[in-house]
KOLLUMVO-295824 format. One record per residue (C-alpha): x, y, z. Coordinates in steps of 0.25 Angstrom, whole numbers, plus 5000, padded with zeros to 4 digits. Layout:
XYZ...
% end
This chain:
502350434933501650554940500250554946498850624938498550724946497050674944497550544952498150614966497450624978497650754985497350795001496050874995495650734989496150654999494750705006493750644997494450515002494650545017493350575019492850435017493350395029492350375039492750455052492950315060493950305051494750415053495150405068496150275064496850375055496850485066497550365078498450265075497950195089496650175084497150135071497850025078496549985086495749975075497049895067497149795077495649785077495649735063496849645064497649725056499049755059499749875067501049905076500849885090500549995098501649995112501050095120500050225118500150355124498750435125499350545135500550565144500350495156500450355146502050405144502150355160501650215157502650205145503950135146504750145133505650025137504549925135504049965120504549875111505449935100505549965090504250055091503550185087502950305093501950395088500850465090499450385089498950495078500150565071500350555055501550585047502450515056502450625067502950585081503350445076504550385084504950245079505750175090506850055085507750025097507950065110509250075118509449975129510250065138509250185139507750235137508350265123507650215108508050245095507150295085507150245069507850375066508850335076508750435086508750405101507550425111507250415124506250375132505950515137505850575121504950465119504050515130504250645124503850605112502450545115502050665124502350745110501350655104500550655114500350805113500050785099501250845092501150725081499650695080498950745069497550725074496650735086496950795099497050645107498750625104499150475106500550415105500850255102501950165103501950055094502849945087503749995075503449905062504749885056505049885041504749775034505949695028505649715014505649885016506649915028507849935017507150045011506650125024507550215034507550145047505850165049504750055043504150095029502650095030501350075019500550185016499250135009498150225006496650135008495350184999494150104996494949985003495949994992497350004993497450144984498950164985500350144995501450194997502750155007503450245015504950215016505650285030506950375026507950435033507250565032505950515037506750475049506450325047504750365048504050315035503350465031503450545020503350665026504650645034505450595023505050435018505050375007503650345000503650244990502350204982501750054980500949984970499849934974499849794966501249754972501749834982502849884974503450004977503350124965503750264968504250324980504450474985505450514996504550605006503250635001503750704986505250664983505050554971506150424972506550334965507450264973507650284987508450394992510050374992509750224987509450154974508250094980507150104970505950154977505050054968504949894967504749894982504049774985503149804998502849685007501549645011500949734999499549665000499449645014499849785017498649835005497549755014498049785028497849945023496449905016496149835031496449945038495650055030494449965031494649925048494750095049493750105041494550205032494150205017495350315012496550305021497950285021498550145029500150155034500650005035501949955041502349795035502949735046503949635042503249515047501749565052501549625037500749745037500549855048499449965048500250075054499050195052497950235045497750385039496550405033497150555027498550475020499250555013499450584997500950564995500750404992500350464978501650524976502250384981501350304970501350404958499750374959498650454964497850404974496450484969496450404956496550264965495450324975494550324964494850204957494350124970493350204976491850124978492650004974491949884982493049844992492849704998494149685008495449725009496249615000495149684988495549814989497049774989496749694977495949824970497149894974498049824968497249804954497049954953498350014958499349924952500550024949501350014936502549964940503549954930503950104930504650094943504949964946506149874938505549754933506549644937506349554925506149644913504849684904503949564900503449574886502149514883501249494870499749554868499149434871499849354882499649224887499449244903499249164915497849174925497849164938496149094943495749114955496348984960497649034955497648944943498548994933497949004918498449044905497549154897497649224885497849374887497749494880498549644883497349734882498349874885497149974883496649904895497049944910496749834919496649684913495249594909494949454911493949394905492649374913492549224908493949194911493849284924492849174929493449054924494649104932493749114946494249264947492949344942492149334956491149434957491149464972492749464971493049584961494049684962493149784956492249824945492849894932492149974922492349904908491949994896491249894887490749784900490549884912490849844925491549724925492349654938493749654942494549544946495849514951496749434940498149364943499049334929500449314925500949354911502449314909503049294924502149414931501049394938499949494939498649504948497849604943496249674940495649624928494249674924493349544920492749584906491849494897492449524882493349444885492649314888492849274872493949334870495249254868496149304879495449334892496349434898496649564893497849634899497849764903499049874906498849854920499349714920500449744910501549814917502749774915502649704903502749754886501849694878502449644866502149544853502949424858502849284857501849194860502949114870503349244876501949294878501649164886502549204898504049194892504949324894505249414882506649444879
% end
């Protein structure tokens, strides 16, 4: 699969798409203290900051003894992981810390180090230079057996309070156990529907398959906390007023999601982790009418689900199903029901009969996904549908059209909710949810 070249977002591009952001905006990407503030503002979790260094007389109040380790130290405006120092364990018998790379410090070349930031040797902006101490996150269960020694962070670019895309950056022993692809890291793409890992780069243009020196698939990686870490980005654009913006996010093992910055210039190499281009999604989702944060997760997740069954094994083989399966319906009390369906494959998202839309209690007109553009009917509502054909359950878009009020089945199946399936003549038994030999 490779990328149109119509769908990529480029840095000239990138402009159009900046430049929405109101210059209030701006200043949380420009000063991770004042993102922190405005954070903690809106209940939204961050690390804890340990100490703050404004200028050189604060390095006479500071007693390294008395932070909490593990901890970090960087500057308050840096990007690219420049000046990062992640601290995991101190000696007990000196004024000595180890660093994640497992090199030794003293308390002396930490003061060092913070005049250096202090002088602005790692800042990219401004001429006011700021160094922080805050708590180091650690990995998260699920993900610390595929990271060198550092925690793996989420990357998830915000438009239009819309999840558009992710990515996760994986630490290496190149990157020095720092989680940036400039420096060597592992950046593996997600899909948006699931949180499933797709495709992964190793820096920011070596493809992979597996992860370096193992045989690790860089696919099938299940992230944790995949809706909650969707919303907390689509919180965080809106609290900072950001409409195109990147959010960085740590999962903490037991406190879930962990805002670590907001850059409002995010860079382009998450398309190379997806296969995708982010220009064809900024367009999809543009003047959509957002309502809250679990809303846009859900249009992101309708719009952006990735076609899977390329790159991830499907454990219990291919499901075969017939032209015109017998599947069950989910109402909006979570009633099951059974309902004639037909596989429409000339069509790309699903439809559900208006009349059966409403009988279900999905089709509430203040509670749309979105408007589509029907050729035949015109503008017609969107709404969110969950099914289960054979064993696989499914929450999906379907368009609400009214040709099919008299018709006999009252779903037509499109190719988006097909994946993993071939459609076959079978039996009537087998069509009905019994596995094809």
């Amino acid at each position: 699969m490779t990328i149109k070249s119509g769908h990529i977002l480029g840095m000239n591009a990138r402009y159009k798409y900046t430049k929405k952001n109101p210059y209030s905006a701006k200043k949380y990407g420009f000063s991770k203290l004042k993102t922190k503030e405005l954070l903690r503002e809106h209940k939204i979790l961050t690390a804890a900051v340990f100490h703050t260094f404004e200028n050189l007389s604060d390095l006479e109040n500071i007693n390294w003894e008395t932070i909490p380790v593990p901890f970090v130290v960087k500057p308050a405006s840096g990007s690219a992981g420049k000046g990062i120092i992640v601290i995991t364990n101190k000696n007990p018998n000196k004024p000595e810390w180890q660093t994640s790379n497992g090199e030794i410090i003293t308390d002396t070349e930490l003061n060092l180090h913070i005049e250096n930031i202090l002088d602005g040797e790692f800042s990219t902006w401004g001429s006011t230079h700021k160094a922080i101490i805050e708590e180091m996150i650690p990995a998260h269960p699920d993900l610390i057996k595929y990271s060198f020694k550092g925690t793996p962070d989420i990357r998830v670019i915000v438009f239009n309070s819309v999840p558009i895309m992710a990515m996760i950056r994986i630490p290496t022993k190149e990157s020095r156990g720092k989680a940036n692809l400039d420096q060597g890291a592992i950046g593996l793409g997600i899909d948006m529907a699931t949180g499933i890992t797709t495709y992964g780069i190793y820096g920011k243009s070596e493809r992979i398959l597996k992860f370096p020196g193992t045989k690790k698939n860089v696919s099938g990686i299940q992230i944790p906390e995949w809706n909650n870490i969707l919303e907390t980005a689509v919180k965080a654009a809106e609290s900072a007023g950001y409409i195109f913006m990147g959010a960085d996010l740590f999962i903490h093992p037991t406190k879930g999601p962990m805002i670590v910055e907001l850059n409002g210039y995010p860079g382009l190499s998450i398309q190379l982790c997806n296969k995708a281009g982010l220009k064809r999604r900024l367009e999809r989702v543009e003047g959509l009418e957002i309502r809250d944060a679990k809303h846009g997760v859900k249009i992101s997740q309708a719009l952006f689900a990735h076609d899977l069954s390329a790159t991830i094994k499907v454990e219990e083989g291919i499901q075969v199903i017939s032209t015109k399966p017998e599947i069950t319906v989910f109402d909006d009390k979570n009633k099951a029901h059974l309902v004639d369906a037909l596989i429409n494959t000339s069509r790309y998202r699903s439809a559900i009969s208006e009349e059966y839309a409403q009988q279900l209690g999905i089709l509430d007109i203040d509670d749309l996904l979105w408007r589509q553009q029907e050729s035949i009917e015109g503008k017609v509502p969107v709404v969110e549908v969950k099914f289960k054909i054979k064993e696989k359950k499914q929450k999906t878009a379907m368009v609400v059209i009214k040709k099919l009020n008299k018709s006999k089945h009252k779903i037509e199946l499109g190719r988006i909710d097909l994946q993993g399936f071939l459609i076959g003549d079978v039996g009537e038994d087998n069509s009905k949810g019994q596995s094809s030999k």
